[in-house]
N, C-alpha and C positions, 0 to 999 in steps of 0.2 A: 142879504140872502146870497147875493153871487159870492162875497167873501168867502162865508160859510163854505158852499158847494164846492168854490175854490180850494179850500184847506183840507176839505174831507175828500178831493179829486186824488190831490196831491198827497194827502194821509194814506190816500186806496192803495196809487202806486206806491207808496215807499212801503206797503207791509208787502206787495205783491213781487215787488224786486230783492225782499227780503226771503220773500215764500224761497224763491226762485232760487237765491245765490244759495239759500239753505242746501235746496235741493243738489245745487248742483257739487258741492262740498260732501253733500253725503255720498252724491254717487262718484264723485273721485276718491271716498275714502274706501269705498266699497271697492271701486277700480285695482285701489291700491294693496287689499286685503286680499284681491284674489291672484293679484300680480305675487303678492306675498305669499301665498300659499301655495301658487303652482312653481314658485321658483325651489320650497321649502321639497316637492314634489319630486320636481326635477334632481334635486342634487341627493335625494335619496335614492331615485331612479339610479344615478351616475355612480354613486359610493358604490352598490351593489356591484353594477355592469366591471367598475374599478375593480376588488375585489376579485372579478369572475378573470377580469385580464391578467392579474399576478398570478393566478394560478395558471393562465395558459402559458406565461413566460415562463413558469420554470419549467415547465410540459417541456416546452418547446426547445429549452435547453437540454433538454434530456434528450430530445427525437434528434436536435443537432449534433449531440457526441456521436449518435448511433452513425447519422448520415458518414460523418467523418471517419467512421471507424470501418461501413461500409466501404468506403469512395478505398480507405488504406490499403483495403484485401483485393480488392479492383488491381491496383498499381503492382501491389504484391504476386498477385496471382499472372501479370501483363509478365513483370519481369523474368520471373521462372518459366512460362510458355514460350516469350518471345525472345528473352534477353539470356537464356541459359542458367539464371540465378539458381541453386542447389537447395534452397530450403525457404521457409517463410519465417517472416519477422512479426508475422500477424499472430496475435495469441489466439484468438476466436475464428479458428477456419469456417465453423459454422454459420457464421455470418454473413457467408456466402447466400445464403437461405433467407435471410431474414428481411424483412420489410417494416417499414414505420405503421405505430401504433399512432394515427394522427386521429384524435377526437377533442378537441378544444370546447370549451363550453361558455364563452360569452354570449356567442349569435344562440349557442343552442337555449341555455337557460332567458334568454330574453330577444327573440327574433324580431322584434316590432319596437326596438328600442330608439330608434331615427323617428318616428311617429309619435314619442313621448317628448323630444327634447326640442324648446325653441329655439335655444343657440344655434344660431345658420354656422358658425364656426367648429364646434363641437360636433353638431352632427353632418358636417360635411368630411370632417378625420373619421371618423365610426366609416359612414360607406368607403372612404376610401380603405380603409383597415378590412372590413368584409369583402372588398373586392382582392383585396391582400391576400387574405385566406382561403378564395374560392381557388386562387393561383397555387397556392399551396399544394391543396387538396386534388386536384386535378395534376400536380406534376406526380404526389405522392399514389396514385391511383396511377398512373402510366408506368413507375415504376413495379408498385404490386403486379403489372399485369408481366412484365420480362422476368419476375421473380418467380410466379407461376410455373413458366415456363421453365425457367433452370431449377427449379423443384422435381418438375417430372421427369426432365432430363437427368436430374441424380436419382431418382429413382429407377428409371430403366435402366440405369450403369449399374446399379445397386452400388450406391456406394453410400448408402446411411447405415451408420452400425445401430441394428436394430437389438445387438442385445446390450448395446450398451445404456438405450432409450427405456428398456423394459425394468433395466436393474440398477436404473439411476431413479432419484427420487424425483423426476418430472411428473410424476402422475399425482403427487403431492407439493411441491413444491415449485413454483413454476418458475422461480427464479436461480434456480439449483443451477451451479457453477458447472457442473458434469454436462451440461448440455455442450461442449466445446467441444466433447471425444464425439458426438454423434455421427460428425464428418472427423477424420483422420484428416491430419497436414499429408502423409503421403499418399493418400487417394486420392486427394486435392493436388496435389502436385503433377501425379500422375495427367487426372483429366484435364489439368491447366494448358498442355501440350496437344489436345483435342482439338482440330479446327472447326468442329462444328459449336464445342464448349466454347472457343476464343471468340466465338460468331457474338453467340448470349451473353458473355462476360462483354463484349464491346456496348451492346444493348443497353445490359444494367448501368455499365460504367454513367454513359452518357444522360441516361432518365435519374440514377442518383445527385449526378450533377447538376442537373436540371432541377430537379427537386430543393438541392441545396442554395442554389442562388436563389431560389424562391423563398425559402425558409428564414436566408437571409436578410433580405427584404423584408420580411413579416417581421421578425424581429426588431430592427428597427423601427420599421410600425408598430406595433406594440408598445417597445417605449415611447416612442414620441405620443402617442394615443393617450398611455399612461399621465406623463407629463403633461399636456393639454386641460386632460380632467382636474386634476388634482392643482393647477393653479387656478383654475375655473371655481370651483366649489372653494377654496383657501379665500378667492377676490369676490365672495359673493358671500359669506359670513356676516 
């Protein structure tokens, strides 16, 4: 009888250590199924965010020619005021006027995207990339505001040819090449010789500049951000 009890003691644990290893098998296969579906989560999360980033790069190439093209009429307009130079080499006098069109759409189309991703590596690039860009946006927002300002200054000079604005197809076409006559090179020359003008053009110069070393930097952020993701998502296939 003690055998018996003995064999069916022993019979009890071995189905009960079986229950057990069962259980424990199922919930690491379960573990592993959700580990698998939030990684499947993740890098659909990341493709998208990827995506939203190549299109801020070429934004961003485009808002870089402008800065440069800005920072040119700067030097241009320094050397005819200060330096005696006779004429400009800058084709777009009107650009004197102009400010960056900065709206990127990664953080915009997905602002809580560091809350999605469990890679400590990945989303520790992303905050540093958004703190990248808030630098951006706050140089290019300090410029807008000295832009402002030599805006209303050309217009108390009167020196926007308002009939060239009215009988150019700007009011249709907003990329219309006639937007260059709206400042004249010789009004611009003229006011380049202004010390209160040289005052603002010192202003711009320096918040463009400002702007550009930041854009800089973000750039490089972006691609490396870019590169990041895309070998992350490639080593998790």
């Amino acid at each position: 009888m003690e055998n018996k009890t003995s064999k069916y003691f022993k019979y009890a644990i071995g189905e009960i250590i079986l229950v057990v290893i069962g259980i424990l098998i199922a919930l690491q296969i379960n573990i592993w199924n959700e580990e698998r579906k939030g990684l499947i989560k993740e890098k659909e999360t990341l493709y998208k965010f990827l995506q939203d980033l190549k299109s801020d790069s070429t934004y961003y190439q485009i808002n870089f020619k402008r800065i440069l093209s800005i920072d040119s009429l700067h030097k241009e307009l320094y050397l005819v005021g200060f330096e005696g130079k006779q004429s400009l080499d800058h084709s777009t006098p009107n650009y004197i006027r102009r400010s960056l069109v900065y709206n990127p759409i990664a953080r915009e189309n997905d602002p809580n995207i560091t809350n999605k991703i469990d890679n400590d590596k990945i989303r520790e690039e992303i905050q540093i990339y958004f703190r990248s860009m808030s630098s951006v946006a706050e140089a290019q927002l300090e410029h807008e505001s000295i832009v402002y300002k030599i805006r209303d200054y050309l217009r108390k000079n009167r020196i926007h040819n308002v009939q060239k604005w009215f009988k150019s197809e700007m009011l249709t076409a907003a990329n219309s090449e006639i937007t260059i006559h709206i400042i004249e090179e010789p009004s611009l020359i003229a006011l380049s010789k202004n010390e209160d003008f040289q005052q603002l053009l010192f202003e711009s110069s320096v918040k463009i500049n400002e702007t550009k070393q930041s854009m800089t930097q973000h750039i490089l952020d972006n691609t490396r951000l870019m590169s990041k993701i895309k070998d992350y998502i490639n080593n998790n296939d």
